[in-house]
Structure formats: structure tokens, C-alpha cells
VORO-794720 format. One record per residue (C-alpha): residue in one letter; chain; y, x, z. Coordinates in steps of 0.25 Angstrom, whole numbers, plus 5000, padded with zeros to 4 digits. Each point is the difference from the previous one (the first is absolute). Example, Ala and Ser with C-alpha at 12.3 -4.5 7.8 and 13.67 -1.06 7.14 Angstrom:
2
{A; A; {4982; 5049; 5031}}
{S; A; {5014; 5006; 4998}}
This chain:
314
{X; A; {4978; 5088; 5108}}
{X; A; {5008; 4999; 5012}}
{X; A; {5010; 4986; 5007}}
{X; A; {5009; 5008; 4994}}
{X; A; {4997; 5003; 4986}}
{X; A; {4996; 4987; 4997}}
{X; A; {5015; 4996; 5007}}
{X; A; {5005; 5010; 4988}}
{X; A; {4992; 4991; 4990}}
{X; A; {5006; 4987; 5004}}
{X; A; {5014; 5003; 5002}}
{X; A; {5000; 5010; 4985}}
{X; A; {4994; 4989; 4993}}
{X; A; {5011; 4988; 5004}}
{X; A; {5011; 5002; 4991}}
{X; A; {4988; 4998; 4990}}
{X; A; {4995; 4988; 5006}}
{X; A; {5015; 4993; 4998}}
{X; A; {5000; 5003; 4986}}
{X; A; {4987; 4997; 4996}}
{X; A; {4999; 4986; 5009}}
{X; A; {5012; 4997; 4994}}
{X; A; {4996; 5002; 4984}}
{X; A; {4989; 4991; 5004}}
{X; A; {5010; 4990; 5004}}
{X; A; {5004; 5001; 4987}}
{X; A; {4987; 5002; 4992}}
{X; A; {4995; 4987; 5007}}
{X; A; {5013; 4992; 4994}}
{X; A; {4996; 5005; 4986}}
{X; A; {5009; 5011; 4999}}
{X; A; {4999; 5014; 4997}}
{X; A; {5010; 5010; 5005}}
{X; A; {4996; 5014; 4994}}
{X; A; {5015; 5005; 5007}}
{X; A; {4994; 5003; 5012}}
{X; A; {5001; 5015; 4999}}
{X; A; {5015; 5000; 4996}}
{X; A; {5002; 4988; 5010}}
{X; A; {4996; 5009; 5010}}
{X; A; {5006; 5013; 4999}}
{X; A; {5011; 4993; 4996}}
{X; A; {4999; 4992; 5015}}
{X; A; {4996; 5012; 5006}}
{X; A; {5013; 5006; 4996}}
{X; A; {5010; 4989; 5002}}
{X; A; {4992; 4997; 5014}}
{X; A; {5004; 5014; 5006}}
{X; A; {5013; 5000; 4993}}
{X; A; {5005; 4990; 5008}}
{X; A; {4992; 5003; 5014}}
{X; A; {5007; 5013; 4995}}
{X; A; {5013; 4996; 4999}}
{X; A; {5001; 4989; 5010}}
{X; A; {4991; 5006; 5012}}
{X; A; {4990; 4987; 5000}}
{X; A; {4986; 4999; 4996}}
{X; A; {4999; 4986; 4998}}
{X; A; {5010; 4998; 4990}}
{X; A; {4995; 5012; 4993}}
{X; A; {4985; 4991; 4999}}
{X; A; {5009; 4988; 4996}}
{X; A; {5007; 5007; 4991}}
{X; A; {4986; 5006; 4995}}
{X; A; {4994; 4985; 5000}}
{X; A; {5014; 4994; 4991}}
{X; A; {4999; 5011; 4989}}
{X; A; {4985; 4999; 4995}}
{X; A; {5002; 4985; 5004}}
{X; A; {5011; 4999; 4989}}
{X; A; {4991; 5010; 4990}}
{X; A; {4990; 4990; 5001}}
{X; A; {5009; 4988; 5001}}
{X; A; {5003; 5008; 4983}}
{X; A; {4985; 5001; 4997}}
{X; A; {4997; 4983; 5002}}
{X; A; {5014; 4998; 4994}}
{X; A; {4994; 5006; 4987}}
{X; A; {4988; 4993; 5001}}
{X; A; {5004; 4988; 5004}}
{X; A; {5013; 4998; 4994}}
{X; A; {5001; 5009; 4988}}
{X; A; {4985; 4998; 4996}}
{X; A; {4999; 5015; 5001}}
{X; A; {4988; 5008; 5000}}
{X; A; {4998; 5003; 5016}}
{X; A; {4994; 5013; 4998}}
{X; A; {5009; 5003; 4990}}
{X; A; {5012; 4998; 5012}}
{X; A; {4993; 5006; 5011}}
{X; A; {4997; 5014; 4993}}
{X; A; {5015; 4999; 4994}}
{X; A; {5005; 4998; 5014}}
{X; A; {4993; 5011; 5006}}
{X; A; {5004; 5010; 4991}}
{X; A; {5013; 4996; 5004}}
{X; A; {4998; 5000; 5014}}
{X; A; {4995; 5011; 5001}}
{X; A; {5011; 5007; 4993}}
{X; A; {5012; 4993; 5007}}
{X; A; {4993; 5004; 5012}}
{X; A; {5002; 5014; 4997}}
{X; A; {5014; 4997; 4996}}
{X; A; {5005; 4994; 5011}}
{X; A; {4990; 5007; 5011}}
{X; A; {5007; 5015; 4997}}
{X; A; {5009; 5001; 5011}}
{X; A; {4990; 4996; 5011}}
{X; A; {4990; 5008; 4996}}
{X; A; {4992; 5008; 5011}}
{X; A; {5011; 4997; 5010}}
{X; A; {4996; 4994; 5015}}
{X; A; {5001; 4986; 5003}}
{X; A; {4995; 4988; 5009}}
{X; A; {4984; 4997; 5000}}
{X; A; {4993; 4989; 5006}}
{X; A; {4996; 5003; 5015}}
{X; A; {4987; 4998; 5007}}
{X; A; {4998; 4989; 5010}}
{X; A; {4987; 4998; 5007}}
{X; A; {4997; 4985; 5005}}
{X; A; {4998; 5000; 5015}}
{X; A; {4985; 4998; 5005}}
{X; A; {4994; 5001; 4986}}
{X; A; {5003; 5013; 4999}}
{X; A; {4991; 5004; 5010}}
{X; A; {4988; 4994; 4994}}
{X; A; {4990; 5012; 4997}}
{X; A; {5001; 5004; 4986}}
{X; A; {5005; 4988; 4993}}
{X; A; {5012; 5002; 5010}}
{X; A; {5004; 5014; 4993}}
{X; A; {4996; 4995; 4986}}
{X; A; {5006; 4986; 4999}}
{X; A; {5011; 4998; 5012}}
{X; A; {5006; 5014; 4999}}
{X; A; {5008; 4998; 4990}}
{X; A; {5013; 4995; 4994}}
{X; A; {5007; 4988; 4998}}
{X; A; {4995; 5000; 4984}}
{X; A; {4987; 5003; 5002}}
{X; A; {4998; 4987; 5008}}
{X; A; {5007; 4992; 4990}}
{X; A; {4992; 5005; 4989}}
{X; A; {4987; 4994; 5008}}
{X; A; {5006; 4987; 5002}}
{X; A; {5004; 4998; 4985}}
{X; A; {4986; 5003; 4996}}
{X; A; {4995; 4990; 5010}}
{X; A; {5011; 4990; 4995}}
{X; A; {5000; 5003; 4986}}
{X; A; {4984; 4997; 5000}}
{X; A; {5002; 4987; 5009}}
{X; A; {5010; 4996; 4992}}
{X; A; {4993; 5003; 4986}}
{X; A; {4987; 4993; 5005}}
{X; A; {5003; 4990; 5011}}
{X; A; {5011; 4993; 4997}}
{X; A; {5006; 4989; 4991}}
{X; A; {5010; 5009; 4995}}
{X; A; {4989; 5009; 4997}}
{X; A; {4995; 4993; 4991}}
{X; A; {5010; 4998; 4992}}
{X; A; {5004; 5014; 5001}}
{X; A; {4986; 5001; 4993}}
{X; A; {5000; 4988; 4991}}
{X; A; {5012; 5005; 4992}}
{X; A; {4994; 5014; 4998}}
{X; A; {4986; 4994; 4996}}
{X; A; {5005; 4986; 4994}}
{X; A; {5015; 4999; 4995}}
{X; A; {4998; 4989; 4994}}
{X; A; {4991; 4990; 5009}}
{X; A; {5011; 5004; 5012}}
{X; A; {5010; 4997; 4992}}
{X; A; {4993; 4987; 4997}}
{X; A; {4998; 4998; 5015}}
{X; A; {5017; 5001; 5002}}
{X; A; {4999; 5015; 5003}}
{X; A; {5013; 5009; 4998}}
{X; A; {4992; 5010; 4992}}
{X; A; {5011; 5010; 4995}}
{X; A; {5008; 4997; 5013}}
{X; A; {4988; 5005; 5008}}
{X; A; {4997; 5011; 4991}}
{X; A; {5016; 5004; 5002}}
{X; A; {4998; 4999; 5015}}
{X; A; {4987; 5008; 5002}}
{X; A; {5004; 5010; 4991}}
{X; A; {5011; 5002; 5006}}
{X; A; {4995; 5001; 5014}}
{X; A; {4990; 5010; 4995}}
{X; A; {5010; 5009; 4995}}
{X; A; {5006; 5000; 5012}}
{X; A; {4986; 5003; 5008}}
{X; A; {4999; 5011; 4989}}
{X; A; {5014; 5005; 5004}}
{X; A; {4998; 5000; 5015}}
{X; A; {4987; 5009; 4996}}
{X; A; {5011; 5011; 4992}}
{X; A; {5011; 5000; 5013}}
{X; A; {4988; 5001; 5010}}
{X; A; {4997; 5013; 4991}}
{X; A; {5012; 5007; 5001}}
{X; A; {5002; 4993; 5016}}
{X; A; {4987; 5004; 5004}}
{X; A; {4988; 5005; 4992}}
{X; A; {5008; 5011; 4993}}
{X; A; {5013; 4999; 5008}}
{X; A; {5013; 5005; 4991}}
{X; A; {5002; 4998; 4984}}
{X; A; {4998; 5010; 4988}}
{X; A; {4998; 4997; 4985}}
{X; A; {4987; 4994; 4996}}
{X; A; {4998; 4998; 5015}}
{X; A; {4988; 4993; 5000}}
{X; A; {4996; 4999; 4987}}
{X; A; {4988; 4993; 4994}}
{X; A; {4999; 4991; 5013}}
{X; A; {5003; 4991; 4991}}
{X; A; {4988; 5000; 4992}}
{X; A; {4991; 5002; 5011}}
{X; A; {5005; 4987; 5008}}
{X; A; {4995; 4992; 4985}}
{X; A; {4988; 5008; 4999}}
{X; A; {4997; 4995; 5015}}
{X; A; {5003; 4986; 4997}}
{X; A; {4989; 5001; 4988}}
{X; A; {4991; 5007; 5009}}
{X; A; {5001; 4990; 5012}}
{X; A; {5000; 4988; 4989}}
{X; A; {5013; 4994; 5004}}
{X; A; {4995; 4996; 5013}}
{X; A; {5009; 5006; 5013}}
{X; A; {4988; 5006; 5008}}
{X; A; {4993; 5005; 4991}}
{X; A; {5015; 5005; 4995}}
{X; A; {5002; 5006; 5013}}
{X; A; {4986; 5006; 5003}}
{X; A; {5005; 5007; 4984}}
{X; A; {5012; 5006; 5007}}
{X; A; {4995; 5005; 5012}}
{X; A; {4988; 5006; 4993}}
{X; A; {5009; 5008; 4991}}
{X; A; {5009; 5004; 5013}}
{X; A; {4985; 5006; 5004}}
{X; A; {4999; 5006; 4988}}
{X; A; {5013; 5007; 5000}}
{X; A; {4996; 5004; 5016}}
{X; A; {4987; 5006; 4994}}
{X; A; {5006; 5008; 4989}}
{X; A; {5011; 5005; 5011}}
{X; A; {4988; 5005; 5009}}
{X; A; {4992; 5005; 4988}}
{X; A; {5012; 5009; 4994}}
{X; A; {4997; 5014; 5007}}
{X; A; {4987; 5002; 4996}}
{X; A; {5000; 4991; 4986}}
{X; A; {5015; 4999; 4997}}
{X; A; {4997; 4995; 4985}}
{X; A; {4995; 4988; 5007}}
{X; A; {5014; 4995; 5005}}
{X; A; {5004; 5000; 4985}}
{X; A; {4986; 4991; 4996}}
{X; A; {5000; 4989; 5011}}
{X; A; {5014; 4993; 5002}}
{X; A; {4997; 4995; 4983}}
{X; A; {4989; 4996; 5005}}
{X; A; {5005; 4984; 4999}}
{X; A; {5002; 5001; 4985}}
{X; A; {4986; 5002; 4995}}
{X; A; {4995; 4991; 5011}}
{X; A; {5008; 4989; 4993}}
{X; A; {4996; 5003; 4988}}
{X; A; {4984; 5001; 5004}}
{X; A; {5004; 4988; 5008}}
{X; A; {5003; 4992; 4988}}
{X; A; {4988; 5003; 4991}}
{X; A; {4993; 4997; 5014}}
{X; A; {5003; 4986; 5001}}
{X; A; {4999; 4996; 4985}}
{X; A; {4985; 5006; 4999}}
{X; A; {4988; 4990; 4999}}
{X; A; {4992; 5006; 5010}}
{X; A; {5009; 4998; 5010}}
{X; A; {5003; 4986; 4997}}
{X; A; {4986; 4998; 5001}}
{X; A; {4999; 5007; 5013}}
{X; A; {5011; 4992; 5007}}
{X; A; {4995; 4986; 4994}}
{X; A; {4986; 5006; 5007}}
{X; A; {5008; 5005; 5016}}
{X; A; {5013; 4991; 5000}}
{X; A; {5003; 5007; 5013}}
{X; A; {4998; 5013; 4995}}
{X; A; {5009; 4997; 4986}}
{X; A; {5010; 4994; 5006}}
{X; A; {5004; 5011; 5008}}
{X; A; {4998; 5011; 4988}}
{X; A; {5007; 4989; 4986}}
{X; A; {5014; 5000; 5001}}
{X; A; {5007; 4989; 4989}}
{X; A; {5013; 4999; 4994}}
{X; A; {5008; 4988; 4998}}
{X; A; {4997; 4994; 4989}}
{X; A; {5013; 4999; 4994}}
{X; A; {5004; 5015; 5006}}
{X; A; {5012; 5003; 4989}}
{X; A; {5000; 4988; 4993}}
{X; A; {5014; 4990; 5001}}
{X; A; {5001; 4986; 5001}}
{X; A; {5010; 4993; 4991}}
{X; A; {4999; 4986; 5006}}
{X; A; {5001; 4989; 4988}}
């Protein structure tokens, strides 16, 4: 493959960077939001509604960020407030997302609007190869490679970090250590929402520019099945992502002369989470990383400990 293709590959697979970065926000505080794929079609749709309406991109992207924001802002109100079951929420809420989408999407659909516009950075642009894949670009693609690089500095390197951690693994020894837990947990899942909606606007402003029904369906799914396949941590995440870009690149390229596989490939995520699981729970593989610790930790992926679970402080 060509500067080019691989330039294909990176700028398809950053909306689903957004959204799967930003569930592994949320995964890390010890929530589980299953909305994603309503949250995003339903962003997707409100995002291009009001670049639409108003003739400015960003506020359709802030208005894409606000809306899955507030869907999740529902999922850890459940949760957290209502003792709900969060699964229960998130799978409700998609539905219903996805169906208010729909609803509300009618009269924009298949209609020209505003999309995100390329700008190349001066000088790096012009470095041989990586210039066309990385600096060639748009303004989104370059802030999906810094959240990655923050998100994983912030997760791993910092004090806040740690907390962010703490209360996903541990509730209850950070909230002996004075930790806010369900403030937190209200915090980072709401900030992954919105991460998760700027992943459903950049679709309908820049990876599949316009809106129609069930216009990016199952993305959703995909973006959890990548956070489980790069266990909850943001490069592998991101290395998920653009893998899956490749793959969808591949089954393009493939589709004159084997067009069942274009129909095969882009599902490929689902039984790779699910092979992933059984993966990392056999006793083999335990044994082998215990044996290469170099190896394991770049092939076991944990959940948090208390991944689901509610804290009800005494």
C-alpha cells in the first residue's frame, strides 16, 4: 500500500477513535455505557442538523459532543443515582436513540451540507511519506492523535490518573482515601460521551459527509468490541481502530474480484472480541505471560475490577 492509502486509513478510522477512546474513559471510571450506537447516530444526526441549519461545522461537532454527552450523563444517573442496572440503561437508550435519530433526522436526509476541510501543517507536510499519511490531513484528525496521546498520559502518568483508575478498580479504598467516587464517575462519563459524540458528528462531517437513516449503524458496537480487543488501554485502543480502518480499506480493494468479502470483513471486530475474551481468561495464556511479561503485557488486556458495579457510599 501507497502514502496514500494508508492516509485513507487514518483519516476513515478517526471518528472511531473518538468514540472508542472515549468509552474507555468511561470504562476505566467503572462505568459501562452500551448507548454507544444510538449515542452516535443520534450525534451524527444532530451534528449535521445544525452544521446544516446554521453553516458552521464546529457547532455542529459541539453539538454532536452535548447530545451523547447528556445520553451518557442518563446511563451513570441510572447507575449511580437510581441503582439501575447499567446495561440495562444503555441498551434501553440506544434503542431509543437510534429511533429518535430517525425521527428527528427525516428532513435532512441525503441533503448537502458543511464538512470539515483539509489543512495541511506547513513543513511537516513535506516530510517523505509520513507527510502525506499523518500531516495531510484535517483539523480532526489531528486532534484524535493528540487525545490518544493525552488520554494514555493522563490514564498512566498522572495523579489524576490514578484516581481515574482507583475508582474503576477499587471504589471503596478511594473513597476511604477522600476520593469523590460517583463525582468522578459522573465526570469521566460524561466526558467520554462527549468524545463518543464527537466520533458520530465527524461521521456525518467527514467520513461519510451527510445524514441518512441508520447512517452509521453498528459503529457502536464496533468502537466496545475495540475497547475489549485493545484491553481498555488508549494505544492499543487506537492501533484497534486503525486496524479495522485497514480492514475496511482491504475489503474495498478486494471487492471486484471477491465481492462476498466486503460483506465478511467489516464484522470482523465482533468475533475478535469475542475470541479475545476466551483469550485472555485460558490458563495457557496465563501461564505464558507469567513466563514473557514483556510479551503478556502487550497481548492481556484487564477490565476494572468494579466495571458495572455501583458504589453506595455508607
Amino acid at each position: 500500500m501507497n502514502a496514500a492509502t494508508f492516509a485513507i486509513i487514518v483519516a476513515s478510522a478517526t471518528p472511531l477513535i473518538f468514540a472508542a477512546i472515549g468509552e474507555t474513559i468511561t470504562e476505566k471510571a467503572g462505568v459501562v455505557n452500551l448507548s454507544l450506537d444510538g449515542s452516535m447516530l443520534l450525534s451524527a444526526m444532530t451534528g449535521f442538523a445544525i452544521a446544516y441549519t446554521t453553516g458552521s461545522v464546529e457547532l455542529g461537532l459541539l453539538a454532536g459532543m452535548a447530545t451523547s454527552g447528556f445520553v451518557a450523563f442518563v446511563v451513570a444517573f441510572g447507575g449511580i443515582r437510581l441503582r439501575v442496572n447499567q446495561i440495562a440503561v444503555g441498551l434501553i437508550l440506544t434503542y431509543f436513540a437510534t429511533k429518535l435519530s430517525a425521527l428527528l433526522g427525516g428532513e435532512f436526509v441525503r441533503k448537502p451540507g458543511p464538512s470539515v476541510q483539509k489543512m495541511s501543517l506547513p513543513v511537516l507536510e513535506d516530510i517523505p511519506f509520513f507527510g502525506e499519511i499523518l500531516f495531510q490531513q484535517n483539523p480532526l484528525v489531528y486532534f484524535s492523535f493528540l487525545l490518544v496521546i493525552a488520554s494514555f498520559w493522563w490514564i498512566f502518568h498522572t495523579r489524576r490518573g490514578l484516581d481515574l483508575q482507583a475508582i474503576g478498580e477499587r471504589p471503596e479504598a478511594a473513597f476511604a482515601r477522600g476520593i469523590p467516587v460517583n463525582t468522578l464517575r459522573y465526570f469521566y462519563t460524561v466526558l467520554g460521551g462527549a468524545f463518543v459524540g464527537l466520533g458520530g458528528a465527524a461521521f456525518s462531517l467527514d467520513a461519510k459527509m451527510g445524514w441518512s437513516e441508520g447512517h452509521i449503524a453498528n459503529y457502536g458496537w464496533i468502537a466496545l468490541a475495540i475497547v475489549i480487543f485493545g484491553g481498555w488501554h488508549p494505544l492499543r485502543v487506537a492501533f484497534g481502530c486503525y486496524l479495522f480502518g485497514a480492514i475496511q480499506i482491504v475489503a474495498l480493494k478486494m471487492q471486484p474480484t471477491l465481492p462476498d468479502l466486503a460483506q465478511v470483513l467489516p464484522i470482523a471486530p465482533f468475533p475478535l472480541m469475542i475470541l479475545t475474551l476466551v483469550f485472555l481468561n485460558m490458563r495457557v495464556v496465563q501461564s505464558f505471560t507469567m513466563r514473557f511479561k514483556g510479551i503478556g503485557r502487550l497481548i492481556r488486556g484487564t477490565a476494572p475490577s468494579a466495571l458495572g458495579e455501583s458504589f453506595w457510599p455508607d
